[in-house]
C-alpha positions in Angstrom: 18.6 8.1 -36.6 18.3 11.2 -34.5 19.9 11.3 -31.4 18.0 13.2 -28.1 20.0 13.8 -24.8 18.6 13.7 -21.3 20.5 15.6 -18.9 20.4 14.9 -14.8 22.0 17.7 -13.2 23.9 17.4 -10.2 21.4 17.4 -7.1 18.4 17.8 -8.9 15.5 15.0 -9.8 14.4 16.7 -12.8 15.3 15.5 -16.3 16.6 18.4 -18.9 15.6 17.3 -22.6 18.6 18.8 -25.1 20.2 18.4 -28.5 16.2 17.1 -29.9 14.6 17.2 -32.9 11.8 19.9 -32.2 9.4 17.8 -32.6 10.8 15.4 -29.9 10.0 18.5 -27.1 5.6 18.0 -28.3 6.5 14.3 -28.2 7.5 14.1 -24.5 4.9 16.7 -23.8 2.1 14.9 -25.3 3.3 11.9 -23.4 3.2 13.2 -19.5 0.2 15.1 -20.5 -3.3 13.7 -18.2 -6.3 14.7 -17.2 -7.2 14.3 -13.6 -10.4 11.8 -12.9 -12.4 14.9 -11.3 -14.2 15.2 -14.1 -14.7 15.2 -18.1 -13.8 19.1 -18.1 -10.3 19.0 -15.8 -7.9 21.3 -17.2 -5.2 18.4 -18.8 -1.8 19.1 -16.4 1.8 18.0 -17.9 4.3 16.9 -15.8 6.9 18.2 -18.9 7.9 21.9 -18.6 8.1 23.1 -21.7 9.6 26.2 -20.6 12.4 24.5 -18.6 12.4 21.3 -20.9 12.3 19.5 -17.7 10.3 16.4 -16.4 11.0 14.2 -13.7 13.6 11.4 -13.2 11.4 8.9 -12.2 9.7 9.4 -16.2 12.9 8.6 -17.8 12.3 4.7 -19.2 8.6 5.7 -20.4 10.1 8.6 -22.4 12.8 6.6 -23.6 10.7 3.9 -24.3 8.4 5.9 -26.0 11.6 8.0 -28.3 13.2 4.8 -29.3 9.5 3.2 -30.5 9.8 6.5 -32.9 13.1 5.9 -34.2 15.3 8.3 -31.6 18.4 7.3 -30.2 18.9 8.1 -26.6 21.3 9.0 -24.6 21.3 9.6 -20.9 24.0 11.8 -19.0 23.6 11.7 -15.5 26.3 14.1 -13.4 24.7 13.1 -10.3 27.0 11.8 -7.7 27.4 9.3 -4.5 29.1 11.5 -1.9 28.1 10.2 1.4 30.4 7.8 3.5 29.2 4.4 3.8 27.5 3.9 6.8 28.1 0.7 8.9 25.3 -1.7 9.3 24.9 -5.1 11.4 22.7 -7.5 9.1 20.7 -9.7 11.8 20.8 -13.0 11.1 17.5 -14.4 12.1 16.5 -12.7 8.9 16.9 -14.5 6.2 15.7 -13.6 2.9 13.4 -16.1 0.8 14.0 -16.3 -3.7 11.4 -13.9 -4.2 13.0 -11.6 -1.8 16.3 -11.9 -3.1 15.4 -11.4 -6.5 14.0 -8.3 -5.8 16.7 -6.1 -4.0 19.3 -7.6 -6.5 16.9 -5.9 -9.3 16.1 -2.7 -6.8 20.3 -2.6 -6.9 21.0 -3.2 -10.6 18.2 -0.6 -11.4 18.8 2.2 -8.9 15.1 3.1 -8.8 11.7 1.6 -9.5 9.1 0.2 -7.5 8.7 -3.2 -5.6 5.6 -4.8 -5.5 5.4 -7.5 -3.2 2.1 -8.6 -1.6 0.8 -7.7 2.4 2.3 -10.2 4.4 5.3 -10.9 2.5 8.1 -9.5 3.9 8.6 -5.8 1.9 10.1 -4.4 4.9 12.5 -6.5 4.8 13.3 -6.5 1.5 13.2 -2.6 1.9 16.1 -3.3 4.9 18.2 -5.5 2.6 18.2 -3.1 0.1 19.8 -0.3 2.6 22.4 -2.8 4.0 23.9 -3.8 0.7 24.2 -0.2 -0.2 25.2 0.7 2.9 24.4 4.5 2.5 22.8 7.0 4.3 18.8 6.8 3.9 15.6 8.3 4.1 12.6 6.3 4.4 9.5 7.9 3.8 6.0 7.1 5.8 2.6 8.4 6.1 1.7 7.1 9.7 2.8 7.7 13.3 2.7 3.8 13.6 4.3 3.3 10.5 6.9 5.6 11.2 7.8 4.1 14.8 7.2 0.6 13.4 10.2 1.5 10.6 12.6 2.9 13.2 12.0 -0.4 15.1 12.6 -2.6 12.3 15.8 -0.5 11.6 17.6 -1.0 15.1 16.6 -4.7 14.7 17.2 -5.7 11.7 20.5 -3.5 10.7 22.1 -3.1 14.2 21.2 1.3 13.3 19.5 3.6 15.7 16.6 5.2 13.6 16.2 8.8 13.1 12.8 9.6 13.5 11.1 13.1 11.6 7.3 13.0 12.7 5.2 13.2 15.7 7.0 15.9 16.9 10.2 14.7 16.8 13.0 15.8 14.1 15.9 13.8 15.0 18.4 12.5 11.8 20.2 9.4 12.0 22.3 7.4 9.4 19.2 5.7 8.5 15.9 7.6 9.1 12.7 7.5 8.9 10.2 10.5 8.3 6.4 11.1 7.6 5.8 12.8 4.6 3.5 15.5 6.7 6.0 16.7 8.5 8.9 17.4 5.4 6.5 19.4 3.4 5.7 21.4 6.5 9.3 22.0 7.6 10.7 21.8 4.5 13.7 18.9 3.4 16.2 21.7 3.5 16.0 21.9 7.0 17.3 18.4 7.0 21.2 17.9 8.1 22.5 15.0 6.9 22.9 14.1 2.9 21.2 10.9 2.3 21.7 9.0 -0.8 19.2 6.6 -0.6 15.1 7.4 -0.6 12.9 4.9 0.1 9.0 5.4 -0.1 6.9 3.0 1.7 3.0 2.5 0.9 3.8 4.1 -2.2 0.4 3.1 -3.7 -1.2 5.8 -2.1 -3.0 7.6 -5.1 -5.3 10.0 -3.0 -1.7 11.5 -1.7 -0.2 11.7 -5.1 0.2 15.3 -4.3 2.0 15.5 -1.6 4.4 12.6 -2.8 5.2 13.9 -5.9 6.0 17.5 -4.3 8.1 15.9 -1.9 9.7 13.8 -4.2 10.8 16.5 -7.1 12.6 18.0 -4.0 14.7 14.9 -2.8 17.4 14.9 -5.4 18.6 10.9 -4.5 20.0 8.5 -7.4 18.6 5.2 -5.7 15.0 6.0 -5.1 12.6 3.1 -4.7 8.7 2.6 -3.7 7.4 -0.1 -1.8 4.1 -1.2 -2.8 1.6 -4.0 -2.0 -0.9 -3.2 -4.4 0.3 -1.4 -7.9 -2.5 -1.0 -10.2 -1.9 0.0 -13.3 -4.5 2.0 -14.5 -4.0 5.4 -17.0 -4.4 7.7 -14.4 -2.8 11.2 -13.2 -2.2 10.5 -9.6 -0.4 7.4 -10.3 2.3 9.0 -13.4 2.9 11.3 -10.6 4.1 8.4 -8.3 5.8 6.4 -11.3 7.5 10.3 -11.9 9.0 10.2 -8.4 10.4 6.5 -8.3 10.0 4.9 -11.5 7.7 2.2 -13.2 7.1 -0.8 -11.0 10.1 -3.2 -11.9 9.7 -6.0 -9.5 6.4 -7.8 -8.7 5.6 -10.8 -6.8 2.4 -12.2 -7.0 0.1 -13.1 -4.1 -1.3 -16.1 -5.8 2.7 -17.2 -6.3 3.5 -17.0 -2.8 0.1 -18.6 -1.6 1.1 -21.6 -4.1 4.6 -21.6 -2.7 3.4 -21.7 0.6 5.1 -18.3 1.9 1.2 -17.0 2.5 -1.8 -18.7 3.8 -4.1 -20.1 1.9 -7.1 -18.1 1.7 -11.2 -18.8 2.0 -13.7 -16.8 1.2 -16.9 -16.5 2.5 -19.6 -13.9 2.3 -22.4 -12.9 4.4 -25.9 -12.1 3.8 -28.7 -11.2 5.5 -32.5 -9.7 5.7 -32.9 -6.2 6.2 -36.3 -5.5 7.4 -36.0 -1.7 6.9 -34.4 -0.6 3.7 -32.9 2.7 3.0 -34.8 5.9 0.6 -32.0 7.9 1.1 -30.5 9.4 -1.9 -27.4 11.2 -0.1 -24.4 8.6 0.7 -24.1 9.5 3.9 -27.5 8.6 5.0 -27.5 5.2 3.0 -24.2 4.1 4.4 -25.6 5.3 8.3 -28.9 3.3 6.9 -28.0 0.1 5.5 -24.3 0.0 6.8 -23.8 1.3 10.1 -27.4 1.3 11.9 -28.5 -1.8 10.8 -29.2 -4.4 13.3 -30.1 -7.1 10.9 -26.4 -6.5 9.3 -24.6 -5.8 12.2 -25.6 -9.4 14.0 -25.0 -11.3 11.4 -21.3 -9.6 11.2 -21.0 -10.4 15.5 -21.8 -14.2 14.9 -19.3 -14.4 12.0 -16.9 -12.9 14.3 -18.2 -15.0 17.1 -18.3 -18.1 15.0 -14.7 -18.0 13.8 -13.3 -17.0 17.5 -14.6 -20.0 18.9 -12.8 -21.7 16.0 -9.5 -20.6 17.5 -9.3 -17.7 15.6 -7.8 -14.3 15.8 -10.6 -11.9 14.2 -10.2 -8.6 13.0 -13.2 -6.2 11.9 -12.9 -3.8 9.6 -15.0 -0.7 10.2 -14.7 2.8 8.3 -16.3 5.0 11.0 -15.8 5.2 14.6 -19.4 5.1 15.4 -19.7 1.8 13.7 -17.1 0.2 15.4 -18.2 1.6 18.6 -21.8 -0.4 18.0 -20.5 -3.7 16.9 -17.8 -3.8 20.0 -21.3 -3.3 22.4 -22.7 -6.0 20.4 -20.4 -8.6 20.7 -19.7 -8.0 24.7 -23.2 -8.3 24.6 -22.8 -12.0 23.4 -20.1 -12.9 26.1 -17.3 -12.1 23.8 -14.1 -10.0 24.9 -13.7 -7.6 21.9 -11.7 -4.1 21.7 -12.3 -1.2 19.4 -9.0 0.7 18.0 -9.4 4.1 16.1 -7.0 7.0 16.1 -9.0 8.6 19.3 -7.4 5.6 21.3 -4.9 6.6 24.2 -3.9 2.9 24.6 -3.9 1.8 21.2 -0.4 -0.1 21.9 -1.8 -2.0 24.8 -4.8 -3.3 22.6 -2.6 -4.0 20.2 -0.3 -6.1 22.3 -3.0 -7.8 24.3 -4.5 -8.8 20.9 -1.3 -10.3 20.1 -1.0 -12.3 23.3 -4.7 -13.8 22.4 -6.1 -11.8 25.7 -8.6 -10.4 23.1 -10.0 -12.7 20.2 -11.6 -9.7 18.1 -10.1 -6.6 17.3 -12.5 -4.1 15.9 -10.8 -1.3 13.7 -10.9 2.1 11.4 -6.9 1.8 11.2 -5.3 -1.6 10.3 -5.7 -1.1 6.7 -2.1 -0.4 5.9 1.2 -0.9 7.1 1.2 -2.5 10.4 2.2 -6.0 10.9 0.1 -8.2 13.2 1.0 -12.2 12.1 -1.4 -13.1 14.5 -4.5 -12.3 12.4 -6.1 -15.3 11.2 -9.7 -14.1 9.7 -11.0 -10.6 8.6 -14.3 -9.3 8.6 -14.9 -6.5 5.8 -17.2 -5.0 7.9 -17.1 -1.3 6.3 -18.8 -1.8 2.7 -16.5 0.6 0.0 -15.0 0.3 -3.3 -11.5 0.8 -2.9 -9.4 -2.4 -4.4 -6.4 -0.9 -2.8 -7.7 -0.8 0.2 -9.4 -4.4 0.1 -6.5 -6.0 -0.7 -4.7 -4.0 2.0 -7.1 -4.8 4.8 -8.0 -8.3 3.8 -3.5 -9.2 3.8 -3.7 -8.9 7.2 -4.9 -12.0 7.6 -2.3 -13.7 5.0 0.4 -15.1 7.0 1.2 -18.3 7.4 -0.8 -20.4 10.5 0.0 -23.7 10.9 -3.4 -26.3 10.6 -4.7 -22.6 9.5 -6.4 -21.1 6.4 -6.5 -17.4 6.7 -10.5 -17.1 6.0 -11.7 -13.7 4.4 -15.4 -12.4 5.0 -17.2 -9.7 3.1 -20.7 -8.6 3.3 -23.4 -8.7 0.4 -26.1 -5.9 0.4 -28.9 -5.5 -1.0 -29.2 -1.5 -1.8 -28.4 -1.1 -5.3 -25.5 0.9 -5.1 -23.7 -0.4 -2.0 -23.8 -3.7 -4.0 -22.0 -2.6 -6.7 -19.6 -2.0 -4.2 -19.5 -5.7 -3.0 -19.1 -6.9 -6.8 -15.9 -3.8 -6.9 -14.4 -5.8 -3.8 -15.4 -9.0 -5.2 -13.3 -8.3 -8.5 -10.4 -7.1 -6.9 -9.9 -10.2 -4.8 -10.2 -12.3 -8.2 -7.8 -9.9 -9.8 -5.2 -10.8 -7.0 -5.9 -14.1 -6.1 -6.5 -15.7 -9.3 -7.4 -19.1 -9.1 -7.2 -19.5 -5.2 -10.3 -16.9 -5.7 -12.1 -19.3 -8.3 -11.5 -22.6 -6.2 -13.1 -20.9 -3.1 -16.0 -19.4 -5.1 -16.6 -23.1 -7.2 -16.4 -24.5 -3.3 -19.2 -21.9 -1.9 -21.6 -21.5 -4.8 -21.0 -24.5 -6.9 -21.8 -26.6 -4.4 -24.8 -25.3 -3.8 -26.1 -25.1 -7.2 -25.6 -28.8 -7.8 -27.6 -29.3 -3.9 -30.4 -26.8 -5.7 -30.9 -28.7 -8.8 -31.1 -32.1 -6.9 
C-alpha cells in the first residue's frame, strides 16, 4: 500500500501533498475540482494547486477519505503550533449547557475544526462560548453584521467574564477574545491585526453567496482550531459550499430541529398558510415587476397578511413580518396602523433600530415588520412569523421562520407563509414549503395532515 504525506506548515492553512504516487497529485485535483452554478459553460476552478501541490486544511478528511477508499495510506504531519498564553476566562453560571450542547463542544475539542450545526434558537452561541472557555485561548470570531458583531462582544463579557475586542463599524480594537466582521479584515488586511489568536471561530457560516470572501479570509488565518457555526448546512455538490467546508472542515456535529422540538428545548411549531384573490394579475415577464405586481403592490395580498398579523396579536402574540424590500414593509406598517394596531418597521435605514427592538421586547409593540431579522439576532420573544416576502431561499426560510422557535409556555410558535397564484412565484411557495419539511420532519406532516386533511374529509362529506 502506497503511502502519501500531507504536510501543514507552520503558520500556514494550506495543505502540501508530498512523497505521492503521481497519479495521487490528478487524484486530489480531480477531487476539489467544481464548476460554479453560473452556468453550464463556467470555467471548472480547483481549489488544489497543482503548481504548489497545495489545498486547504479545511479539505484534509475528504482527501483522505477519498485516498484511503483507493488503497493509499495516509499520513498527516502537522508542524503547526499553540503559542499563545492561555487567557483567563469567568464561565457564568446561569448558563448552563443542555446534552446536545455538551456533546457538541466536546466533539468541536476532540476534532479541532469542523462545523456545528445546531438549529436557530438553540443556543449555538453558547455552544460557540463554551468552546472558547475550555480552550481558554486567544480568539477570533468572525461576523458578517454590525448587530451581530455587537451582539457577540455582548455575549462575550457576559458569558466569559472577557471584554470583547471589536474590528468593524469603525472600530479596530483587539482584545483576548474578539470579534470582527469579515468586511472589514479583507479591507484592512489580518496582518494589521496585533494579537496571535489561536482559535477562529466563524459564525453564520452557511452563508454561500459570501463563499468568496470567507474562503479568502480564511486561507489567510493560519489557526489549528477553526470551527463554523451553522444553523442551516445543506449539503448539496456545490462550489460555494467546498470553499466553506475548505476553510473549516465538513460539518461534524448536527443537531436536529425536529430532535430538539421532540425534546422540548424548541417550540412546537404550526403551520398555516394564507391565500387569497387577486383581482389584478400580473403580465409582467421581468422579476422585478412581477414581485412589485403580485408581491409588494397588492392590496388583496397585503390585507390578508395585516389580519393574520392582526389575528395572531390579539391572541397574545409577538408577530414578526418578514419583508424583503423596504417599500413593502413601509406599506404593510400603514396598513395595519390603519386597523388600530401599533406596529414598527425596522430596515437598515433605521436610526433607532435598538429602541424598536427593545420596545418590541417589552411588548410595547405587538408586530415588528422587517427586511433584517433573518439571521443572527436573538429575540426569544417572537412567538409567530409572517413570511411576508415570497423567495426561494431554504437557508433563509429556515433562518427567518427560527425566530419564532423558542420555547413559550401555553405557546406554539405558529409559522405563516403565503400561497400565490402567479406561476412562478408559486414555485417559490412549494421551494419554501419543501424546506420546512426537510427540517421539520414529521412536526411538518402532523401540521399539514391537521390543515388539509381535515378539510378533505369535511369536502367529501
Amino acid at each position: 500500500m502506497s503511502l502519501v504525506r500531507l504536510r501543514i506548515p507552520r503558520g500556514s492553512a494550506l495543505v502540501h501533498v508530498e512523497k505521492a504516487d503521481p497519479q495521487v497529485y490528478f487524484q486530489i485535483y480531480d477531487l476539489l475540482t467544481y464548476r460554479k452554478d453560473y452556468g453550464r459553460w463556467e470555467k471548472p476552478e480547483s481549489l488544489y494547486d497543482p503548481y504548489e501541490r497545495t489545498f486547504p486544511v479545511g479539505l484534509i478528511p475528504r482527501v483522505k477519505k477519498a485516498l484511503n477508499a483507493a488503497g493509499y495510506r495516509v499520513r498527516i504531519i502537522d508542524e503547526r503550533r499553540v503559542e499563545a498564553d492561555k487567557i483567563e476566562t469567568r464561565w457564568n453560571e446561569s448558563y448552563s449547557l443542555r446534552r446536545y450542547q455538551e456533546k457538541a463542544v466536546k466533539k468541536a475539542i476532540k476534532n479541532k475544526m469542523g462545523v456545528l450545526a445546531l438549529p436557530v434558537g438553540s443556543g449555538k452561541t453558547i455552544v460557540g462560548l463554551a468552546i472558547l472557555h475550555r480552550l481558554s485561548l486567544p480568539a477570533l470570531i468572525v461576523v458578517h453584521t454590525k448587530e451581530l458583531l455587537y451582539q457577540w462582544a455582548g455575549r462575550v463579557e457576559d458569558v466569559l467574564g472577557v471584554e470583547a475586542g471589536v474590528i468593524g463599524d469603525g472600530n479596530w480594537k483587539e482584545g483576548d477574545v474578539t470579534v470582527a466582521m469579515i468586511q472589514t479584515l479583507l479591507s484592512r488586511g489580518v496582518k494589521k491585526l496585533k494579537n496571535r489568536y489561536e482559535v477562529v471561530m466563524f459564525d453564520e457560516c452557511h452563508r454561500t453567496s459570501a463563499a468568496e470572501k470567507f474562503y479568502k479570509l480564511g486561507i489567510e488565518l493560519p489557526q489549528i482550531y477553526r470551527y463554523g457555526l451553522s444553523a442551516t448546512p445543506w449539503r448539496r455538490v456545490r462550489g460555494e459550499e467546498i470553499k466553506i467546508e475548505a476553510v473549516v472542515g465538513p460539518v461534524i456535529h448536527e443537531a436536529k430541529a425536529e430532535d430538539l422540538i421532540r425534546e422540548r428545548f424548541l417550540a412546537k411549531p404550526r403551520f398555516e398558510v394564507i391565500t387569497y384573490e387577486s383581482r389584478m394579475p400580473s403580465f409582467s415577464e421581468r422579476y422585478k415587476e412581477l414581485y412589485e405586481d403580485v408581491i409588494m403592490n397588492n392590496e388583496e395580498r397585503n390585507r390578508a397578511i395585516v389580519s393574520k398579523a392582526k389575528e395572531l396579536a390579539r391572541k397574545g402574540h409577538r408577530v414578526l413580518i418578514d419583508v424583503r424590500r423596504i417599500e413593502h414593509g413601509k406599506i404593510l406598517k400603514n396598513m395595519l396602523e390603519a386597523e388600530g394596531v401599533k406596529a414598527e418597521f425596522l430596515s437598515s435605514e433605521s436610526p433607532n433600530r435598538w429602541e424598536i427592538l427593545e420596545e418590541f421586547k417589552e411588548g410595547k409593540i405587538p408586530v415588528l415588520i422587517s427586511t433584517l431579522l433573518k439571521e443572527g439576532i436573538d429575540i426569544p420573544e417572537i412567538s409567530a412569523i409572517i413570511l411576508a416576502g415570497g423567495g426561494k431561499s431554504d437557508i433563509m426560510t429556515i433562518q427567518t421562520i427560527g425566530r419564532a422557535l423558542r420555547p413559550k409556555r401555553g405557546m406554539k410558535a405558529v409559522i405563516v407563509d403565503v400561497r400565490d397564484d402567479d406561476p412562478l412565484l408559486y414555485t417559490h411557495f412549494i421551494e419554501r414549503q419543501k424546506a420546512l419539511k426537510q427540517y421539520y420532519g414529521k412536526y411538518y406532516d402532523e401540521e399539514m395532515e391537521r390543515m388539509y386533511g381535515r378539510e378533505e374529509r369535511s369536502g367529501r362529506r
